[in-house]
N, C-alpha and C positions, 0 to 999 in steps of 0.2 A: 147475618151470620158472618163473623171476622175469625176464620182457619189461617193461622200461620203454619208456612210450606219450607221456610228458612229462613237466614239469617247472613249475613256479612261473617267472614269467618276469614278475612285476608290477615290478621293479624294473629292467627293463632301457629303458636311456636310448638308445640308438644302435639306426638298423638294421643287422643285421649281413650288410652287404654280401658282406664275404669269404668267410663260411660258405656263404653261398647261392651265391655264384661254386664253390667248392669243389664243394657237392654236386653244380652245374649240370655245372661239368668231370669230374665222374668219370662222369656220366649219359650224357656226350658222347662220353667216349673207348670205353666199355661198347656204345654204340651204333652209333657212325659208324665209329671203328678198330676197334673186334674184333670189330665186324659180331655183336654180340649172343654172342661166346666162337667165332664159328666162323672166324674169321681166325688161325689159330695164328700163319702168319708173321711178324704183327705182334704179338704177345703172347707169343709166348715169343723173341722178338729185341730187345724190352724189359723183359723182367723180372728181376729179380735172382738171378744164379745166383750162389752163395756162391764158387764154384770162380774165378769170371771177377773179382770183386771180389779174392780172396786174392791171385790169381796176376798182375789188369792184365792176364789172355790172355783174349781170347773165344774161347768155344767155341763148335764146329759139330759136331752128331752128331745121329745119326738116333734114332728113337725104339726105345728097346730094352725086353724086357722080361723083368724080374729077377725073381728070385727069393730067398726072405730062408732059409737055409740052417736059422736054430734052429726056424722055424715049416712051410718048403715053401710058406708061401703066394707068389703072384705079383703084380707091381704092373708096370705101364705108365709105364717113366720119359719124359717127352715130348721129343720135338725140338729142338734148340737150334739158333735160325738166329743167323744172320752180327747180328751190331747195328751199326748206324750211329754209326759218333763213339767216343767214349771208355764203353768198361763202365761205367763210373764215372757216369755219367748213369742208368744203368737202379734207383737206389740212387733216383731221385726220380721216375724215370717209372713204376716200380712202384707207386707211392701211388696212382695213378691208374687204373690195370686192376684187375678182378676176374673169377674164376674162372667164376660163374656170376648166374644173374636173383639168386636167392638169396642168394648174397654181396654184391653189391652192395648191394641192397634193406636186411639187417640192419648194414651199415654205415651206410648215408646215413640211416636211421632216429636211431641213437645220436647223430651226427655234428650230425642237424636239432634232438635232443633238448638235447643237451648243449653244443654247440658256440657260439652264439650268445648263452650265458650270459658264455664265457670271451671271448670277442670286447669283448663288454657292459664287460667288466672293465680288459681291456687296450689297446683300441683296434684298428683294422682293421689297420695296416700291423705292429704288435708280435704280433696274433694269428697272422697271417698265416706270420712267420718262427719264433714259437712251432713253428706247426703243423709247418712244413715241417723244423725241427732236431728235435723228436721224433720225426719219421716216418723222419729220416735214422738215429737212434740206436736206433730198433727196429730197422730194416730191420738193421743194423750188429750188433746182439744177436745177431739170425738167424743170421748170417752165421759169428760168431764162435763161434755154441753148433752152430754143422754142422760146424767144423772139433775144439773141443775134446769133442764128444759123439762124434767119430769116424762122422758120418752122411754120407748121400749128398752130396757137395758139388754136383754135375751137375742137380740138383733144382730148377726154377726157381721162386721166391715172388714173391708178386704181392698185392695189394688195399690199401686206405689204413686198414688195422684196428690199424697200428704208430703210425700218427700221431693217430687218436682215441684209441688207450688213452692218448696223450700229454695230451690234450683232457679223458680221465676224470680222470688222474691229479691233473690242474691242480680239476679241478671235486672232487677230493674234499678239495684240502686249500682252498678259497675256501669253498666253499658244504656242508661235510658235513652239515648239519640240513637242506638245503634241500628240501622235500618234493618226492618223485618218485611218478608214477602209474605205475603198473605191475601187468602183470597176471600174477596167479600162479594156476596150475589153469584154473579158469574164473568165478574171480573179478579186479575190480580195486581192488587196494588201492594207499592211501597211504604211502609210508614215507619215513624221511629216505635223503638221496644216500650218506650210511656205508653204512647196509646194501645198498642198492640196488646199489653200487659194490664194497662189500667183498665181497655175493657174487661178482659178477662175476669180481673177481680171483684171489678166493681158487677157485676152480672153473677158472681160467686157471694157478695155482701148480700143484692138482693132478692136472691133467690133463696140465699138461706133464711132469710127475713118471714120473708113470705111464704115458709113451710111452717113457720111458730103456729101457724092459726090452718094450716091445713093439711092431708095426710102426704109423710113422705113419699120422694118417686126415686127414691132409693139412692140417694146421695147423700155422700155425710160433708155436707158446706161447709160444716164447721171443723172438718181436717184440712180440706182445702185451705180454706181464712188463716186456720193454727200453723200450717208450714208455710204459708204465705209472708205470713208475720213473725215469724222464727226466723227464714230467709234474709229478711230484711235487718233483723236486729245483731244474727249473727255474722251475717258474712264481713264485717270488717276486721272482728276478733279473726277470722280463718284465713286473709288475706296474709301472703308474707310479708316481711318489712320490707325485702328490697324489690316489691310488688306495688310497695306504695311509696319505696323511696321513687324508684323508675316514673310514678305518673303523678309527683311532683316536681317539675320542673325549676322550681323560684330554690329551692336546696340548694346549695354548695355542689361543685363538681364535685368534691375530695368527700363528700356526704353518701353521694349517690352514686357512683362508681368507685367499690373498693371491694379487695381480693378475699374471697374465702378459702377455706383448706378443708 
């Protein structure tokens, strides 16, 4: 097991107000709306259920309990209440619920580790919308890989683990040397954010793999992989210009130092 605990942070120039707002809101909504996970009403009437996104219909059903025909084992599909307003909101209120102490906790850890580097980088208001278009294209992954995987569409997803892989993905291509503390076994070692990251994903590729042919353990890999690879592809477009004038050096001085109003 490779837990990253932090990260080199001597270069960051801003505080990063929005990440701390972030971890604060998911803190809030874990404790005051879902009443610590025992509020289903309000947790499963906003989260993302693949079926209500395809279709623009919400669903309402009672909690039933299935059976998976190649194995006989049994699973608890949960309740689907009424949602307020348009499905299509539960695609961003989901970032903001999670499952259990647990889930939350190893989210907001990554999110405090890594998040504040990529803030660092793009500013509060460009992190911000970062964040929130990755976690829309994970949660969107999900969605799409429950209808083309032929799985439970009625299965509601939930936690903001599609919009930090968006956060990992942007920090592995910014910072991939950047030294991460992390503890593996029961030691803590140093390593660059490649490894540190590449396991990660790469244990996200085949773990999702390897639920095609067997029942899920309640993670949607494919939101993970989706903001992963969002992370990656957008964070150059969110980067400012004189973000990337600054960490090109071979530029013109008169290129790279000049006065805004």
């Amino acid at each position: 097991m490779l837990l990253p605990i932090a990260d080199d942070n001597s270069d960051r120039k801003i505080t990063p107000y929005i990440n701390y707002l972030l971890i604060v809101a998911n803190v809030f909504v874990f404790l005051f709306f879902q009443q610590l996970g025992s509020n289903e009403l309000f947790t499963y009437a906003w989260s993302t259920v693949p079926a209500e996104i395809l279709t623009g219909v919400d669903q309402v059903r009672p909690a039933m309990l299935l059976q998976i025909p190649e194995t006989g084992q049994q699973f608890l599909r949960p309740a689907l209440y009424e949602t307020p307003g348009s499905v299509y909101l539960t695609l961003f209120t989901s970032m903001f619920m999670h499952g259990s102490f647990a889930h939350l906790a190893g989210n907001m850890l990554y999110l405090w580790i890594f998040g504040d580097n990529i803030e660092n980088k793009l500013g509060h208001l460009r992190y911000l919308l970062f964040y929130l278009i990755t976690g829309l294209l994970a949660a969107l992954s999900h969605v799409f890989s429950t209808y083309f995987l032929a799985q439970d569409p009625f299965i509601p997803s939930l936690g903001a683990s599609g919009a930090i892989s968006g956060v990992l993905g942007a920090y592995l291509i910014l910072f991939p040397h950047r030294k991460v503390h992390a503890i593996f076994v029961w030691f803590i070692v140093t390593i660059p954010a490649l490894l540190a990251l590449g396991v990660w994903i790469a244990f996200q590729i085949i773990s999702g793999i390897g639920l095609l042919s067997s029942q899920s353990d309640g993670v949607a890999y494919a939101a993970h992989i989706g903001g992963f690879v969002a992370g990656i592809l957008l964070i150059k477009i969110f980067v400012p210009k004189e973000a990337k004038d600054f960490a090109n050096p071979r530029q013109p001085f008169i290129q790279r130092y000049h006065g805004r109003r």
